[in-house]
C-alpha positions in Angstrom: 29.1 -131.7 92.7 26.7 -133.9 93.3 24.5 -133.5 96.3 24.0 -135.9 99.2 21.0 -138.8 99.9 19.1 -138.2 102.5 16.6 -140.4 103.9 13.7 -139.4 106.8 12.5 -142.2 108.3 9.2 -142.6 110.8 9.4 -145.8 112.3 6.3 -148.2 113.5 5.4 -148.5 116.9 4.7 -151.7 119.1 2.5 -153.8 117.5 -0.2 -153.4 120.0 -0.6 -149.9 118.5 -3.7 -150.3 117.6 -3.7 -146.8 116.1 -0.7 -147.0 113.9 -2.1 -150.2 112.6 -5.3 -148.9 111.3 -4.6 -144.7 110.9 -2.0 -144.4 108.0 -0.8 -141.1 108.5 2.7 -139.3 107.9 3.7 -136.4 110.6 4.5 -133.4 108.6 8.1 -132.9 110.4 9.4 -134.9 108.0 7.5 -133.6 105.0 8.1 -130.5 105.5 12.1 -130.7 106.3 12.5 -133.1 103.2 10.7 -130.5 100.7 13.0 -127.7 101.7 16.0 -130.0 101.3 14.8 -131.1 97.8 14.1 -127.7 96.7 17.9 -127.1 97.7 19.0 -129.9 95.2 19.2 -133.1 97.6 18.3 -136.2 96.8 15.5 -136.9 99.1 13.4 -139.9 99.8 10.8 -139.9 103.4 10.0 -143.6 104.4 7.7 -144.3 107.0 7.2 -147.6 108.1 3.1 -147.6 109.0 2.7 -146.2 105.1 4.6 -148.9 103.6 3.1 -151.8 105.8 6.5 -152.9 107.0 9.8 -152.6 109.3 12.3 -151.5 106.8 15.6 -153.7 106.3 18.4 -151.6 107.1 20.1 -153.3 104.4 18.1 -151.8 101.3 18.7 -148.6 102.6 21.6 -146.3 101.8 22.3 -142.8 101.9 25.1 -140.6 103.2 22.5 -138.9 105.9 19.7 -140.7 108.1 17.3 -138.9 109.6 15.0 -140.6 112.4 11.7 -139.3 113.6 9.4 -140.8 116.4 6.7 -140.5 118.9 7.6 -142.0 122.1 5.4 -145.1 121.0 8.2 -145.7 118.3 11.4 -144.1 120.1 12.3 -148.0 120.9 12.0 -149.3 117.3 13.9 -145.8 115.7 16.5 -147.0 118.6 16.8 -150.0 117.1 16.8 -148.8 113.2 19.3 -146.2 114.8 21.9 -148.6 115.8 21.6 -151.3 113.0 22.4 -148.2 110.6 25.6 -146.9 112.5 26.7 -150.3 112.3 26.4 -151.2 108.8 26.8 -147.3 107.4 29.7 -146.0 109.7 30.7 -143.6 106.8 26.6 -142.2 106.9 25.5 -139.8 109.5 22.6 -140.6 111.9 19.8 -137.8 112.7 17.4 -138.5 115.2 14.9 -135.6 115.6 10.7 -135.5 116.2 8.5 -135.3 119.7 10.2 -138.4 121.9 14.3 -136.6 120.9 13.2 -133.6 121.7 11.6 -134.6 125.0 14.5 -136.7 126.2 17.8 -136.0 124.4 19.9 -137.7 126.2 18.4 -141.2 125.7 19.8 -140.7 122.2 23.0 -138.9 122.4 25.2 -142.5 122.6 23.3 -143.9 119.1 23.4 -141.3 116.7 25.7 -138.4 115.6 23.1 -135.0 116.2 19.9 -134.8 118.7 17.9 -131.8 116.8 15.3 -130.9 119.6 12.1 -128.8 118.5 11.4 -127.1 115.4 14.6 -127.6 112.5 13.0 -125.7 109.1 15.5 -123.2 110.0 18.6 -124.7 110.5 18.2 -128.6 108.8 20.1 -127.1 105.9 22.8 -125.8 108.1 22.3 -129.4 110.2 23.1 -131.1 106.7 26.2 -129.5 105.2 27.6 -130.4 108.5 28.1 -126.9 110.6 27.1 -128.1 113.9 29.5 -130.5 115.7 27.6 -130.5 119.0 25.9 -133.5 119.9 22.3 -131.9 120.6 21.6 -129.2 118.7 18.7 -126.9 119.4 16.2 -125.9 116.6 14.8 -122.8 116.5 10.6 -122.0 116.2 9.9 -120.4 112.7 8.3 -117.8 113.5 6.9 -116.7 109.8 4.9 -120.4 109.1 3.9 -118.6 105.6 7.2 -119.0 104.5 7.8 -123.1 104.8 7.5 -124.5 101.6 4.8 -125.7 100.0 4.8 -129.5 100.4 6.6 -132.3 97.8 4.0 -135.0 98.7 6.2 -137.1 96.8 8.9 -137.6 98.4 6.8 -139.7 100.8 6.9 -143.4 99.6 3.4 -144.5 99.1 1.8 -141.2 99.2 -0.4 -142.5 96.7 -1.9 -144.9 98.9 -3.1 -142.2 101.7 -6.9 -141.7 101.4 -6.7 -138.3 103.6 -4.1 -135.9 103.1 -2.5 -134.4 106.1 -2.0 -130.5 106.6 -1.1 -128.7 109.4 -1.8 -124.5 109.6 -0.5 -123.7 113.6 1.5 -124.2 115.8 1.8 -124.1 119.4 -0.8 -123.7 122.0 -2.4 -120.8 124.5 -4.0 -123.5 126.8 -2.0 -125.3 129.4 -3.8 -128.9 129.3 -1.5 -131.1 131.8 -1.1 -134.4 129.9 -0.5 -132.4 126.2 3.2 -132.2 125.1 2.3 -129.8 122.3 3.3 -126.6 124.7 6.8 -128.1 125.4 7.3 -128.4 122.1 5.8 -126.0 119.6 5.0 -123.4 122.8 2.2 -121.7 124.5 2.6 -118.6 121.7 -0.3 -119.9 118.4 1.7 -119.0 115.6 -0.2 -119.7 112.2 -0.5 -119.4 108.7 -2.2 -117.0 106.9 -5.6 -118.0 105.3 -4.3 -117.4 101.6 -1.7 -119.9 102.2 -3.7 -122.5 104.0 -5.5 -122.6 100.4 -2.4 -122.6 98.4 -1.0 -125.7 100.7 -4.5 -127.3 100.0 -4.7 -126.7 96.2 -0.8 -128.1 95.9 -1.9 -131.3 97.9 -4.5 -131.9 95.9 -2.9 -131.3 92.7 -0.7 -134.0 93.7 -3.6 -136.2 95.0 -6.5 -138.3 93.3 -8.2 -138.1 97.2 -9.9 -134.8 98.4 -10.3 -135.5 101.6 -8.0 -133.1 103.9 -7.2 -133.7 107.8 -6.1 -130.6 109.5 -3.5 -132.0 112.2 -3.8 -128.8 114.2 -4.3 -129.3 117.6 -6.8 -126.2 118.1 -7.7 -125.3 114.1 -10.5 -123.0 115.0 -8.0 -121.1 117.9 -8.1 -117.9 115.8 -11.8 -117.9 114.1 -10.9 -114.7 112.0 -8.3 -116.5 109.9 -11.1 -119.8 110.0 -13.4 -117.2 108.5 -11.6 -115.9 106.0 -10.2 -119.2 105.1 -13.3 -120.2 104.7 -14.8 -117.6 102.5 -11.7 -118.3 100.4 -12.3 -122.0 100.3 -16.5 -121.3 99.1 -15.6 -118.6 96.7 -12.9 -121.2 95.3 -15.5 -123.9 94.7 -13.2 -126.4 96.0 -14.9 -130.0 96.0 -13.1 -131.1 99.0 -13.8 -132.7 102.4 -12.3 -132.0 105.6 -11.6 -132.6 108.7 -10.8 -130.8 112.2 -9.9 -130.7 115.3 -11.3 -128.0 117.0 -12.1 -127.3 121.4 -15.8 -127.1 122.8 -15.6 -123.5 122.5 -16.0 -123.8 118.9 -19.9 -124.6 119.7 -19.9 -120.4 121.1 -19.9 -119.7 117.4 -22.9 -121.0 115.1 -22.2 -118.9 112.0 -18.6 -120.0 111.4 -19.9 -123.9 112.2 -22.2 -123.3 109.5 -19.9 -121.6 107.5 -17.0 -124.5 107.4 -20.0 -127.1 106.8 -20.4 -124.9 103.7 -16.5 -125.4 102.8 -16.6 -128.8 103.1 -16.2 -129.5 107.0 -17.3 -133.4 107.3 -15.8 -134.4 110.8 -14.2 -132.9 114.1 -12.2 -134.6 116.2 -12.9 -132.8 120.2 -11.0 -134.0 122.9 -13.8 -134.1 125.5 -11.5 -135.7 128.1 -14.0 -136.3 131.1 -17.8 -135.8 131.6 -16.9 -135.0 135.5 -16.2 -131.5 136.2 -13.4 -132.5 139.1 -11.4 -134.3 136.5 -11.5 -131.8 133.4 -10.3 -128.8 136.2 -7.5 -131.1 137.4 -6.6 -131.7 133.4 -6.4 -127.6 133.2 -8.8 -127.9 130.6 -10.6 -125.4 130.4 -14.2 -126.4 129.9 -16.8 -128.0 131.5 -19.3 -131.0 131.1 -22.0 -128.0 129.8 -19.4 -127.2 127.5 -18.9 -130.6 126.0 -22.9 -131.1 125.8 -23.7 -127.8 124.3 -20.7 -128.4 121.8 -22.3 -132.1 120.8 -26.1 -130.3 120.4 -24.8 -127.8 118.1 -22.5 -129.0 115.6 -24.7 -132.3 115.2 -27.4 -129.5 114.4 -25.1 -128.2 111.6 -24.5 -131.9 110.2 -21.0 -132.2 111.6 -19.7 -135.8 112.4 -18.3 -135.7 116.0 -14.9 -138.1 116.7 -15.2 -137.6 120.6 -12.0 -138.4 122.4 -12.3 -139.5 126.1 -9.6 -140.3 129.0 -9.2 -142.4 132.1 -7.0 -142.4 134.9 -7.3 -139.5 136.7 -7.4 -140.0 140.5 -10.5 -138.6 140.4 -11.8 -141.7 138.0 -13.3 -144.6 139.1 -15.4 -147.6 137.7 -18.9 -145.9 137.8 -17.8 -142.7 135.9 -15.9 -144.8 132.9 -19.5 -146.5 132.9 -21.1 -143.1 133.0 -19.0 -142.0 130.4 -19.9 -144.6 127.6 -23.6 -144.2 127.9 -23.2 -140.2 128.0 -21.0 -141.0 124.9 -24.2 -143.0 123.7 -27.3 -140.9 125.1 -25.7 -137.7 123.0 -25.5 -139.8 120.1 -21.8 -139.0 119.5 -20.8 -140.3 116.8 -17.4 -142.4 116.9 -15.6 -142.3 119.8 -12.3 -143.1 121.1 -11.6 -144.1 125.0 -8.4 -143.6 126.2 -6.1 -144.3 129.2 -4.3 -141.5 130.8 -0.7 -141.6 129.5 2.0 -139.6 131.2 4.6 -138.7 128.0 7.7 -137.5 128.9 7.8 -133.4 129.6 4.2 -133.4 130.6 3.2 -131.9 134.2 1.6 -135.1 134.8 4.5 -137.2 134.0 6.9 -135.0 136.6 3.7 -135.0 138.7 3.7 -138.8 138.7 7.6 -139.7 138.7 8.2 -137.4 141.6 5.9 -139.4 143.2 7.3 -142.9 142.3 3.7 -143.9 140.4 5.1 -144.8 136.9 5.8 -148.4 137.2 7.7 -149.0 134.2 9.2 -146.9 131.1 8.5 -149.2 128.0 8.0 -146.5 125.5 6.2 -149.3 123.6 3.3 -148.9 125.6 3.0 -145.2 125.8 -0.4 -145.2 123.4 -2.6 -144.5 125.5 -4.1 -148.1 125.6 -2.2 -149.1 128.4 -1.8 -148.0 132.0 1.7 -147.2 133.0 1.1 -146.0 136.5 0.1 -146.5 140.0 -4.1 -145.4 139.7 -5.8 -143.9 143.1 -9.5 -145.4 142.9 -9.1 -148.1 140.3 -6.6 -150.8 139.6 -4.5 -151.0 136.5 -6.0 -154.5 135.8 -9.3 -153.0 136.4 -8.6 -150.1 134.2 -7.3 -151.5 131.1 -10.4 -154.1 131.4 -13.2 -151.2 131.6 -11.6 -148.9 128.7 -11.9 -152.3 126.8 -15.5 -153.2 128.2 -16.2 -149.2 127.0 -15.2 -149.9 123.7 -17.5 -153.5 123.5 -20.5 -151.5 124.7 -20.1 -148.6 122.6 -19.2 -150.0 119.1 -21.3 -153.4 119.8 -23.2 -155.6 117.2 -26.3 -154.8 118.9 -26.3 -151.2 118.6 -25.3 -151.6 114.7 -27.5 -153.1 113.8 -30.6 -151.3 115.1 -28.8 -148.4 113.5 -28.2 -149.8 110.2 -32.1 -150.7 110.1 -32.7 -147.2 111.0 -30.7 -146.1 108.4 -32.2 -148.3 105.8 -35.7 -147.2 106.8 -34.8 -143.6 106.5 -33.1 -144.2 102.5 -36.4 -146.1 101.5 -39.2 -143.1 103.3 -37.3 -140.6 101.4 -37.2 -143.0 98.5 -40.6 -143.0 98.1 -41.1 -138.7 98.9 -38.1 -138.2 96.4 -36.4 -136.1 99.0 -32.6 -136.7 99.1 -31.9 -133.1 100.8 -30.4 -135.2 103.7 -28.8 -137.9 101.8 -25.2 -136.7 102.9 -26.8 -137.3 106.7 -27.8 -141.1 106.5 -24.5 -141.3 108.1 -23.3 -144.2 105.8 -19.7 -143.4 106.7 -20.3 -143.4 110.2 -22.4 -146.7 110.3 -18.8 -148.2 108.7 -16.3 -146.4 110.8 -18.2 -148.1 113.6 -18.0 -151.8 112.2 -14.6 -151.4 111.4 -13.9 -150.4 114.9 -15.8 -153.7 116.3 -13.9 -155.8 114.2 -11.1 -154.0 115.7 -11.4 -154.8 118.9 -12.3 -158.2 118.3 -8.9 -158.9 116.7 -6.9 -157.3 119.6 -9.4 -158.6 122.6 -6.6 -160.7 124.2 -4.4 -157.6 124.4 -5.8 -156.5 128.1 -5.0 -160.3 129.7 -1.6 -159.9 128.2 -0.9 -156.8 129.5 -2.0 -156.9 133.0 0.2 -160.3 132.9 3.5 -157.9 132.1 3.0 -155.6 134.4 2.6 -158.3 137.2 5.5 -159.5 136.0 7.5 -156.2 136.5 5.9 -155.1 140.2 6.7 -159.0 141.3 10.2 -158.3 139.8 10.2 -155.1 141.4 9.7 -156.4 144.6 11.8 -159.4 144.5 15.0 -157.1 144.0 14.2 -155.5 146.7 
């Protein structure tokens, strides 16, 4: 008997998602669920829109099970892929699983046949040969992440195109951070994998890979620095000639010997959610650190040679103008090296989103723009309009021509002295990499500069809306 077609499909988001535009990168969800159903003998193909450069036309596809995945940026679009494939495939079935189904349910229940919320490795066989008949079924957390599958990387269309293959080692989360909606979904408990079978995921991807350059999607990889210790030793006694990259917490900065250590295994970039450079804001985040934190963490691993991807946010009542200011030219002063300035976003099961609806702040539910681009709410001590206009003016300042420039003549001064000394010790330092990330970023935001002027004209549009009903 032949088995059954199933297709896993990660839609795009709104086209003003800058991100999904320019970062290619599959979640694992769907890797991981469509590897243990093709080692089970199922004909499996995993489609995701961003990879291929395109929306899909429901009309090439066919299969006798669907399975949708999206972030709440793309719930809108996997809505609409939803509905136009119950329509022209009423014999198919229609999955919708991932963060945004798992967060709210219910906005899906009407469109598709099943609602899988949280973690399905367990049960997506079970999910598949049709032994649930309620409408939301509830997944269960592996608890043994050793024994998941190694991944089929291709069963993703267009793996072959990714430059930086995706792994994830953990899951869930011991910190309580109030925007993050990893706790409500993996939980507070940090399960992970052991460090023998990090390496074994990381040899099978690159077996199946012409690129060695890794990105660890964990949300805290260096939680647990015994396993990072060991998996490092493994990774340096291996010889792999890999890259990677991390994201890792300040407290990662407390440690010296395992920084050095994971430069040694081929540790390139981290990317640190720093949050806030004001001490009032990171305590009402629950973050757990301080500005000492964040500038003792940028001193040391740039000491190391690490490449820093700092990730900042705005919003918080405790925000105004002058610290968004502040922030860039701290961003600048400690010579981080890329950076990313973000608005506060309040996703769906996150204490600020309750926090915010209770009190009647979130002026619209467009999922579209939930990116964190684009206020959504009522700010305290700056205006939307104001806000969305100074993340953007953060952005100009920080990535602008000027600055490039004088750093790309720094940089060209540096390869001719040690040039003429014949030392090339610190050639993997001249920061070539960086000096590109940072004009591909400028042109960036010159190709989505009208974005702010069209958004603060939508929202006006829905509070004079608002009002008028009234």
């Amino acid at each position: 008997m032949t088995k059954k077609r199933v297709i896993f499909i990660e839609p795009l988001g709104n086209k003003a998602n800058v991100f999904d535009n320019y970062m290619k990168l599959p979640l694992v969800g769907p890797l991981y669920l469509g590897t243990i159903l093709y080692n089970n003998g199922y004909d499996v193909k995993i489609l995701n829109e961003n990879i291929i450069g395109k929306q899909l036309d429901p009309y090439d596809l066919k299969a006798d099970i669907f399975c949708l995945t999206a972030l709440t940026v793309s719930a809108n679009r996997a809505k609409v892929l939803a509905g136009q494939l119950k329509k022209l495939y009423p014999e198919s079935k229609v999955l919708f699983g991932g963060i945004h189904a798992s967060l709210l349910p219910d906005e899906f229940i009407n469109l598709v046949d099943h609602v899988i919320v949280g973690e399905a490795e367990d049960i997506i066989i079970d999910i598949i040969e049709g032994k649930y008949t309620q409408k939301v079924i509830n997944g269960t957390k592996c608890k043994d992440l050793d024994k998941l599958p190694l991944i089929n990387y291709s069963l993703l269309d267009g793996f072959e195109t990714i430059d930086i293959v995706p792994v994830m080692t953990s899951r869930g989360c011991p910190f309580d951070c109030n925007f993050c909606t990893v706790t409500k979904i993996f939980g507070k408990q940090f399960r992970m994998q052991s460090p023998e079978r990090i390496l074994a995921e990381i040899e099978n991807a690159a077996r199946q890979s012409k690129y060695k350059e890794f990105f660890f999607y964990d949300d805290n990889f260096s939680a647990n620095k015994k396993r990072i210790n060991k998996l490092c030793d493994l990774m340096i006694e291996k010889k792999l000639d890999i890259t990677w990259f991390a994201q890792v917490r300040t407290d990662l900065a407390k440690d010296p010997d395992l920084i050095k250590k994971m430069v040694n295994a081929g540790l390139r970039w981290v990317q640190i959610g720093f949050e806030s450079i004001n001490d009032e804001t990171l305590k009402a985040y629950h973050k757990s650190q301080t500005r000492k934190d964040i500038e003792d963490a940028i001193e040391i691993l740039h000491y190391y040679g690490v490449n820093i991807h700092g990730m900042f946010m705005f919003g918080d009542d405790n925000d105004n103008t002058e610290n968004i200011r502040n922030t860039v030219d701290f961003a600048i002063e400690n010579n981080i090296d890329t950076v990313q300035f973000m608005i506060l976003t309040p996703f769906p099961g996150t204490k600020i989103y309750e926090t915010l609806d209770s009190e009647g702040r979130i002026f619209h539910k467009n999922w579209d723009f939930y990116n964190a681009m684009f206020v959504v709410f009522h700010t305290k001590q700056i205006n939307p309009a104001k806000l969305i206009h100074e993340t953007f003016s953060a952005y100009k300042k920080f990535y602008s021509i000027k600055r490039t420039l004088l750093e790309s003549v720094l940089l060209c001064i540096n390869i001719i002295s040690n040039a003429f000394s014949w030392n090339f010790k610190n050639s993997k330092k001249y920061g070539i990499d960086t000096l590109f990330i940072r004009i591909a970023a400028k042109i960036i935001i010159q190709k989505y500069k009208n974005l702010p002027e069209e958004y603060v004209k939508y929202i006006e549009k829905i509070e004079k809306d608002f009002y008028l009903s009234k």
